[in-house]
C-alpha positions as CSV (number, residue, x, y, z in Angstrom):
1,X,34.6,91.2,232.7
2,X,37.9,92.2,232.3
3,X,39.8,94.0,235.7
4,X,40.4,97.4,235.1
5,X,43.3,97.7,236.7
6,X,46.5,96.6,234.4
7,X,49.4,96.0,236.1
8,X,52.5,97.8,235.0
9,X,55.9,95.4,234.0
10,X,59.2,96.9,232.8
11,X,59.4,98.7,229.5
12,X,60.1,95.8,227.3
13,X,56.6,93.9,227.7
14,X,54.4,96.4,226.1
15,X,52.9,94.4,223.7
16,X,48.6,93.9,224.8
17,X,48.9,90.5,222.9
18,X,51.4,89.0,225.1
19,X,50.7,90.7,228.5
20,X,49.9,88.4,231.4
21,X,48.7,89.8,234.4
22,X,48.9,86.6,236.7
23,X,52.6,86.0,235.3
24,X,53.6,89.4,235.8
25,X,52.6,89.4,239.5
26,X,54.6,86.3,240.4
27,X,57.8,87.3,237.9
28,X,58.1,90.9,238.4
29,X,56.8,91.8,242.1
30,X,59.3,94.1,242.5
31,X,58.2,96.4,239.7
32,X,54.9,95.7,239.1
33,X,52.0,98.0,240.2
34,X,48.1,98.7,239.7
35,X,47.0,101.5,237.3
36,X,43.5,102.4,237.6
37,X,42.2,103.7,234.2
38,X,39.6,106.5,233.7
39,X,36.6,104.0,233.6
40,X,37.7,102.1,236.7
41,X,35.4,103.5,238.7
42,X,32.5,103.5,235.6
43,X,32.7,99.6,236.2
44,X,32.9,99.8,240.1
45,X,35.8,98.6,241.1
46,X,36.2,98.8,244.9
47,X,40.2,99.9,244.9
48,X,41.1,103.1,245.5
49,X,41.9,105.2,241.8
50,X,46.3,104.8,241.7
51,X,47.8,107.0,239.7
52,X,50.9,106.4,238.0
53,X,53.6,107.5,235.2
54,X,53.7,104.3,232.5
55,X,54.4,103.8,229.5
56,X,50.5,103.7,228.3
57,X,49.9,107.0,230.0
58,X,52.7,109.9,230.5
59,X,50.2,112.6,230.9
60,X,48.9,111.5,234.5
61,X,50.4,111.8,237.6
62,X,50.6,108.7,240.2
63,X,50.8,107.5,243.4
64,X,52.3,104.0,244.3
65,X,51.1,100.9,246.6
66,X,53.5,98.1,246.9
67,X,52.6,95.1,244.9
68,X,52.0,92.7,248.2
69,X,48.8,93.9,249.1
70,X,47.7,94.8,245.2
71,X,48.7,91.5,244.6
72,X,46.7,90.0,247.4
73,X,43.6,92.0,246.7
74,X,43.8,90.6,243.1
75,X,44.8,87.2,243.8
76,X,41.1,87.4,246.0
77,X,39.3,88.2,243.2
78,X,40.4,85.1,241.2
79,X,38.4,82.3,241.0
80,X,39.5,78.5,240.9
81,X,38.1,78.0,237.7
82,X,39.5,81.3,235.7
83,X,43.1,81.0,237.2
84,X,45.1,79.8,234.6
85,X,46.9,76.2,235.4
86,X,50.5,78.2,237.2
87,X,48.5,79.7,239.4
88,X,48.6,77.6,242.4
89,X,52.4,76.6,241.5
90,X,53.1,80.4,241.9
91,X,51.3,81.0,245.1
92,X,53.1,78.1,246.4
93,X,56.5,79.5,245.4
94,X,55.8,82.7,247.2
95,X,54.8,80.5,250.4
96,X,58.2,79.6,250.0
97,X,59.4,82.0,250.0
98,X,57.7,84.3,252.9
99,X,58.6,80.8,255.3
100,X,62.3,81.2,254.3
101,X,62.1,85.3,255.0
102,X,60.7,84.4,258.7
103,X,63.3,81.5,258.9
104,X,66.0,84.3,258.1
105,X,64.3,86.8,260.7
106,X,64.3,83.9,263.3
107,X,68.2,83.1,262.5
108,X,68.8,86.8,262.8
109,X,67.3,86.8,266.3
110,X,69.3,84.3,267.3
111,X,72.8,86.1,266.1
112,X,71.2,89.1,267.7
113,X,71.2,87.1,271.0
114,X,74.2,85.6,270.8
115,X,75.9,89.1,270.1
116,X,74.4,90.1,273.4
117,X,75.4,87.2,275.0
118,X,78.8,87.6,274.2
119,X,78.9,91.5,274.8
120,X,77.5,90.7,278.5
121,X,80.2,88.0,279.3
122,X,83.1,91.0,277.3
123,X,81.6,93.5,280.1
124,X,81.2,91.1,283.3
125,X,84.9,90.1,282.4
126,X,86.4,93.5,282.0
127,X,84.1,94.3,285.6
128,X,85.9,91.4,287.2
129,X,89.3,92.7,285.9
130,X,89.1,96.0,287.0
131,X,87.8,95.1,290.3
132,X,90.3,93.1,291.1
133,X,92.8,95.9,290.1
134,X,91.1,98.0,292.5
135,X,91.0,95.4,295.2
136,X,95.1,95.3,294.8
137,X,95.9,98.6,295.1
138,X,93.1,98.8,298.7
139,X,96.2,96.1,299.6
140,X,93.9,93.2,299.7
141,X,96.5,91.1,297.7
142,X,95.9,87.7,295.4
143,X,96.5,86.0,298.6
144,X,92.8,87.0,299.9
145,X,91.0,86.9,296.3
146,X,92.5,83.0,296.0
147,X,91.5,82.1,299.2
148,X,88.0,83.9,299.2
149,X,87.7,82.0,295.8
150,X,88.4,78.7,297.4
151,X,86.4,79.7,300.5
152,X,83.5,80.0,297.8
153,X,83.8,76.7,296.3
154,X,84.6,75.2,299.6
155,X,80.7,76.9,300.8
156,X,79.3,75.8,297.5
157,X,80.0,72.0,298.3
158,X,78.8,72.4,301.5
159,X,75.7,73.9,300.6
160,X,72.9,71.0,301.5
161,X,74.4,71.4,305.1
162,X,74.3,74.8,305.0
163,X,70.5,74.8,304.1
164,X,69.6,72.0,306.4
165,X,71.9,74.4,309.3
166,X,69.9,77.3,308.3
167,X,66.6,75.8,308.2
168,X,67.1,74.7,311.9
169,X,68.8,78.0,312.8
170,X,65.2,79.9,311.3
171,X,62.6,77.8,311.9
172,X,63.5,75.3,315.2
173,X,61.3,76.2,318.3
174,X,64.6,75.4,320.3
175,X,66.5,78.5,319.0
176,X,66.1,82.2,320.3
177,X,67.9,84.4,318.3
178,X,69.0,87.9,319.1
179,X,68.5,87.9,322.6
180,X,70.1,91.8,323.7
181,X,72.7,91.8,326.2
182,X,73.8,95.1,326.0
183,X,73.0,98.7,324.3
184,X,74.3,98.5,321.0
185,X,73.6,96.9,318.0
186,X,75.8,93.6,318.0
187,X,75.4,93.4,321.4
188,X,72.9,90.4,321.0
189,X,73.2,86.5,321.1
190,X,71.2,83.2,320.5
191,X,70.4,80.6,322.6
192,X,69.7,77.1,321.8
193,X,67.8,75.1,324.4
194,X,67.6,71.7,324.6
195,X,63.9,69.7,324.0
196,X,63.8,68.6,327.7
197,X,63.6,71.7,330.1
198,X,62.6,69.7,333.3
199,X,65.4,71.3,334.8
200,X,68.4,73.9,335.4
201,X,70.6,73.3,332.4
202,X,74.7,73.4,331.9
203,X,75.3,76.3,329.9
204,X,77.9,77.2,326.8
205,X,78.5,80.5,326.6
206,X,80.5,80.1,323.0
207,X,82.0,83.0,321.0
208,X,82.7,82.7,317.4
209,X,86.1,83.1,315.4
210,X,86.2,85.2,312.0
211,X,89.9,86.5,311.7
212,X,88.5,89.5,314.2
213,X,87.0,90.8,310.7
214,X,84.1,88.2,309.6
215,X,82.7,86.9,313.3
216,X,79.2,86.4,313.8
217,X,76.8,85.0,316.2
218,X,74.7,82.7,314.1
219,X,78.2,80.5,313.0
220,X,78.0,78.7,316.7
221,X,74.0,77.4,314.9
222,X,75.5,73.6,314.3
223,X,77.6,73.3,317.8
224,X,74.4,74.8,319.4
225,X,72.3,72.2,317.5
226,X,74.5,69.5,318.6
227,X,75.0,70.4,322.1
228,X,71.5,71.2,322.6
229,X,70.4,67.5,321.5
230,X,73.3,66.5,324.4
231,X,71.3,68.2,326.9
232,X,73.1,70.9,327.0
233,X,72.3,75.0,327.0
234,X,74.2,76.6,324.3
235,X,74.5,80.4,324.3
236,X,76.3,82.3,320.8
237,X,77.8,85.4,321.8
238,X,78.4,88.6,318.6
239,X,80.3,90.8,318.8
240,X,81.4,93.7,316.8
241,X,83.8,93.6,314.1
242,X,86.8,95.2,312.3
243,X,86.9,97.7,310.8
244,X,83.7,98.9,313.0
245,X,86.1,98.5,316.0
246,X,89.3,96.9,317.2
247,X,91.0,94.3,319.5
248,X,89.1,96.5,322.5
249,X,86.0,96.7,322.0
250,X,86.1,93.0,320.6
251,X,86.7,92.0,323.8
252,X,84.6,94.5,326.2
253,X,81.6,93.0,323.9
254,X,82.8,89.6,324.7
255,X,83.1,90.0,327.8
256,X,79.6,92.0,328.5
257,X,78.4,89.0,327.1
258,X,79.9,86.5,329.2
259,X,78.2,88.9,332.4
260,X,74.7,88.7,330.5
261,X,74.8,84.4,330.6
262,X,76.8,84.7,334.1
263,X,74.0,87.1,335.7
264,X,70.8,86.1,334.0
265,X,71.0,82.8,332.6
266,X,68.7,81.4,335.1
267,X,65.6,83.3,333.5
268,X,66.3,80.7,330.1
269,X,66.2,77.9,332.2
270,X,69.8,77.5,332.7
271,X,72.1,76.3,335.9
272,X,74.1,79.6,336.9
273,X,76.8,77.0,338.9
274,X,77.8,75.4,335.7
275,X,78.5,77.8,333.1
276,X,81.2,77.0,330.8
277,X,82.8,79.4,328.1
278,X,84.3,78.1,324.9
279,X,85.8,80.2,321.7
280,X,87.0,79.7,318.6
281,X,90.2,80.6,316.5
282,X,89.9,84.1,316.9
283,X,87.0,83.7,319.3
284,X,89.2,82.1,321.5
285,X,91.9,85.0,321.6
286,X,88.8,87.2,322.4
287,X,87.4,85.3,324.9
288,X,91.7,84.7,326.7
289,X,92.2,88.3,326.7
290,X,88.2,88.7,328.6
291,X,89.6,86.3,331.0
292,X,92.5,87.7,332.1
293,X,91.3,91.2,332.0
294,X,88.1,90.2,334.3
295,X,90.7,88.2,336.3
296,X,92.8,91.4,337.3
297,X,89.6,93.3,337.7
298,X,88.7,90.6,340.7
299,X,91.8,91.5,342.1
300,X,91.3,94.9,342.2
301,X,90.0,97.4,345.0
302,X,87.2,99.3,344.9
303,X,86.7,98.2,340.9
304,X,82.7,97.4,340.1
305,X,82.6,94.1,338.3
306,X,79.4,92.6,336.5
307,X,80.8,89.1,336.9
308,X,84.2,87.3,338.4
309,X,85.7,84.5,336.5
310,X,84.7,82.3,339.6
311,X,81.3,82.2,337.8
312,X,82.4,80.2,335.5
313,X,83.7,76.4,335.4
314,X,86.0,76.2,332.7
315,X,87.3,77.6,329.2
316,X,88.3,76.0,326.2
317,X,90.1,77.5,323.2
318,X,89.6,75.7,320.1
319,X,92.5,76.9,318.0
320,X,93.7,80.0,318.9
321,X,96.5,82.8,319.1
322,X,97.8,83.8,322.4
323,X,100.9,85.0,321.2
324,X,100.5,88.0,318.4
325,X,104.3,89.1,318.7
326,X,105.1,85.3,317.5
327,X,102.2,85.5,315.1
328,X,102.2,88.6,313.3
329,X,104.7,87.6,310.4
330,X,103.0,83.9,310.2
331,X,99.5,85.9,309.5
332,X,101.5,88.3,307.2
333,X,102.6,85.6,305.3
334,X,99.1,83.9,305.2
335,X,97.4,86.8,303.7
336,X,96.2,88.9,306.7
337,X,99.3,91.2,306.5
338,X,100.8,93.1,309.1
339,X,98.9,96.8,308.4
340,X,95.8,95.0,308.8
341,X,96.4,93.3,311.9
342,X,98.3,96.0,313.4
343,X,95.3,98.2,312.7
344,X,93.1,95.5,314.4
345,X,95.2,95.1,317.2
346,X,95.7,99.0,317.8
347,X,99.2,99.5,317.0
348,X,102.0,97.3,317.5
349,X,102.5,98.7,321.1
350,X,99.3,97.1,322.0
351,X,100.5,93.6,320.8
352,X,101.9,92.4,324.0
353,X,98.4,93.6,325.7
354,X,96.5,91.7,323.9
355,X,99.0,88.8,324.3
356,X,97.3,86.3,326.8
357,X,100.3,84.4,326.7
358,X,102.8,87.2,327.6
359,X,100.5,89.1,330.0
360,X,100.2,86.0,331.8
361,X,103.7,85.5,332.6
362,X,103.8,88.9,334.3
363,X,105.3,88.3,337.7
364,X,102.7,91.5,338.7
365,X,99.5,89.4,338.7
366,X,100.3,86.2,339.2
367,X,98.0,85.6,341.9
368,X,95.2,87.1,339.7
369,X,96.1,84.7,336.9
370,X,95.8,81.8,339.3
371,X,91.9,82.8,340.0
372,X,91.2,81.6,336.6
373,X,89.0,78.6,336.5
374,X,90.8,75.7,334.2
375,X,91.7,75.8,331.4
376,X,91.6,73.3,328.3
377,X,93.3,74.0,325.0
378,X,92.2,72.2,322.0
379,X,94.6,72.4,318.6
380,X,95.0,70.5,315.6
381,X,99.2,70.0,314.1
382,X,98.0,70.5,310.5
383,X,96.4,73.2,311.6
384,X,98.1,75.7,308.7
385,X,96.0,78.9,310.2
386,X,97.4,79.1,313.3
387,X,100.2,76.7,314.6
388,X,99.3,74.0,317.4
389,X,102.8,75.3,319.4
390,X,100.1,78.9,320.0
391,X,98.1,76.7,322.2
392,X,100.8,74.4,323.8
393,X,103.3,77.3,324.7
394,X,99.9,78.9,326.4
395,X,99.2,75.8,328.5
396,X,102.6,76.0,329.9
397,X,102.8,79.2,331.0
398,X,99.2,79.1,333.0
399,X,100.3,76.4,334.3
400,X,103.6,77.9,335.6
401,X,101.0,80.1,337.3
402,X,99.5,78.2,339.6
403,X,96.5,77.4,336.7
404,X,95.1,73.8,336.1
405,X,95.7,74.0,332.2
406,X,96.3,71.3,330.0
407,X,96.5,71.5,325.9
408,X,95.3,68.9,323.6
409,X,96.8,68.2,320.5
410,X,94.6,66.7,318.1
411,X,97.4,64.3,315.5
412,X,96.9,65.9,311.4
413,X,93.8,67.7,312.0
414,X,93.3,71.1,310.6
415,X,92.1,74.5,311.6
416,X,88.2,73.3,310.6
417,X,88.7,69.7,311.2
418,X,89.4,70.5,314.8
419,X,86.5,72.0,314.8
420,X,84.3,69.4,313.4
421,X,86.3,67.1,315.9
422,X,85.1,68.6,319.1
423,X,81.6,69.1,317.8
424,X,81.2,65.4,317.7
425,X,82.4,64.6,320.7
């Protein structure tokens, strides 16, 4: 039986003897749609009545379904045996077609992406731009965005150390972090003890450089690690940091610190007769400037100490500034300029203060300078951070005070390879 439902083509294939419904679905899919007559539903047939304006009927009103799923439902209803010999050809062709629609979606996707892409890298670089712009006018100049840069790259290589470092430094039985020596926050440091605890140990009480801005306890992890495996008990001092507080409060942390290992080292395991104190770059400004100021205290009448510098059994400075009026325009010209490090250093009045090299040639308290314990000086002549004449010039003038100092000059080693250097040995 015949469908009832014709479909409709354009205008200029009227003609019933030449109408082909199969080649009209697969030529014309675009303009093609079903017309149910009035005796569709006489015969049964299971679509829904479609009404539409044609050529064959102009008196009836119409709705429209797109061809796709008409031509699906009819395309159902053919047999393999009635459909004429194109058939299959056609269905093929529209196969075709639909794969090269999704491969069009699929490449369209794809542009969509890469426009995304490309608008995320437009925005991260205008970011970057701008905050640079905005790091220039704080005053923090190229100087400190080239060498932060570099400080990244330099970290980056580093970076299986740095785990293996870390690992130990969270995990290691031998390590007891933030160990409080005083009432406020930074006022904490970690101890590494050696694997063999038959007895009293030497102690290291070692506080960390940083530029008086970056310092932190937990960068003393691989000298602990290493001293600790010599035998010997290695305690990190923090302290607190610009802009939080200046030069003063730098070294009243320090030198609570210093007290703390002094007083109750023993309760660690640790021999209170041989504790020795060691700082670093900055650190080891800090830890001068603790020194001298707990030496004058020991000299003073009526003046409650916590600890005297005879409790200790030597210091040694890795690297460090004694003289700020002779280094202010080298760390100017290095990238920590001069409003910065004034501001650190509380004013340029308070350079000479903090000055171990200049307050110890004041004639006033010489005999207090000469109750300091020795005194070792460590420096490296490529060092390009600080220059090694900071910690040779400082050796002379303690020991124009009646101190047993000596400074050792390490030949083309730099401000980390010094550091490195003493490590190992």
């Amino acid at each position: 039986m015949p469908s009832p439902l014709l479909p409709i083509t354009n205008t200029s294939s009227r003609h019933a003897s030449s109408f082909d419904p199969v080649s009209c679905l697969a030529s014309s899919p675009s303009s093609a749609f079903f017309l149910s007559k009035d005796g569709a539903a006489a015969h049964g047939d299971p679509m829904a009545n479609l009404l539409i304006s044609s050529p064959f009927d102009d008196e009836k009103a119409a709705s429209v379904r797109p061809l796709l799923s008409g031509a699906s439902s009819y395309a159902s209803t053919v047999t393999p045996a009635s459909a004429p010999s194109g058939f299959y050809q056609q269905r093929r062709r529209r196969s075709a077609s639909e794969s090269s629609l999704s491969s069009m979606s699929d490449d369209g996707r794809h542009q969509s992406l890469g426009r995304e892409v490309a608008d995320a890298a437009s925005e991260t670089f205008v970011l970057t731009r701008l905050s640079l712009k905005l790091l220039r006018c704080l005053g923090v100049g190229y100087r400190w965005i080239t060498r932060f840069l570099a400080l990244g790259c330099y970290s980056l290589l580093l970076m299986p150390g740095f785990v293996q470092v870390g690992y130990y430094y969270f995990f290691s039985k031998q390590v007891r972090r933030g160990i409080v020596y005083g009432d406020l926050p930074r006022n904490r440091l970690d101890l590494y003890l050696p694997k063999n605890m038959d007895g009293p140990k030497p102690v290291v009480a070692f506080i960390t450089g940083g530029a008086w801005i970056i310092g932190y306890k937990a960068w003393g992890s691989l000298l602990g690690q290493q001293l600790s495996e010599r035998d010997i008990m290695v305690a990190c001092i923090d302290y607190r940091n610009f802009p939080q507080v200046t030069i003063g409060d730098m070294v009243k942390d320090a030198s609570q610190g210093i007290s703390f290992v002094c007083n109750h080292i023993a309760e660690y395991g640790g021999d209170p007769n041989r504790v020795y104190v060691m700082g670093q770059s900055a650190g080891a400004h800090i830890a001068a400037c603790a020194f001298l100021e707990q030496a004058i205290k020991d000299c003073g009448e009526g003046e409650s100490t916590s600890w005297s510098v005879s409790q200790t059994k030597a210091y040694f400075g890795l690297s460090g500034g004694y003289n700020l009026l002779e280094l202010v325009d080298h760390f100017h010209r290095r990238g920590l300029y001069r409003s910065i490090f004034l501001g650190i250093m509380e004013g340029e009045p308070s350079l000479r203060r903090y000055s171990p090299d200049l307050v110890a040639q004041d004639p006033n308290i010489r005999i207090a300078v000469s109750r300091l314990p020795p005194i070792i000086l460590f420096h490296g002549t490529a060092d390009y951070s600080i220059p090694s004449d900071a910690s040779k010039n400082f050796a002379e003038t303690l020991r124009r005070a009646g101190v047993k100092a000596e400074s050792i000059l390490y030949e083309g080693k730099t401000h980390t390879d010094l550091f490195l250097q003493v490590r190992r040995s």
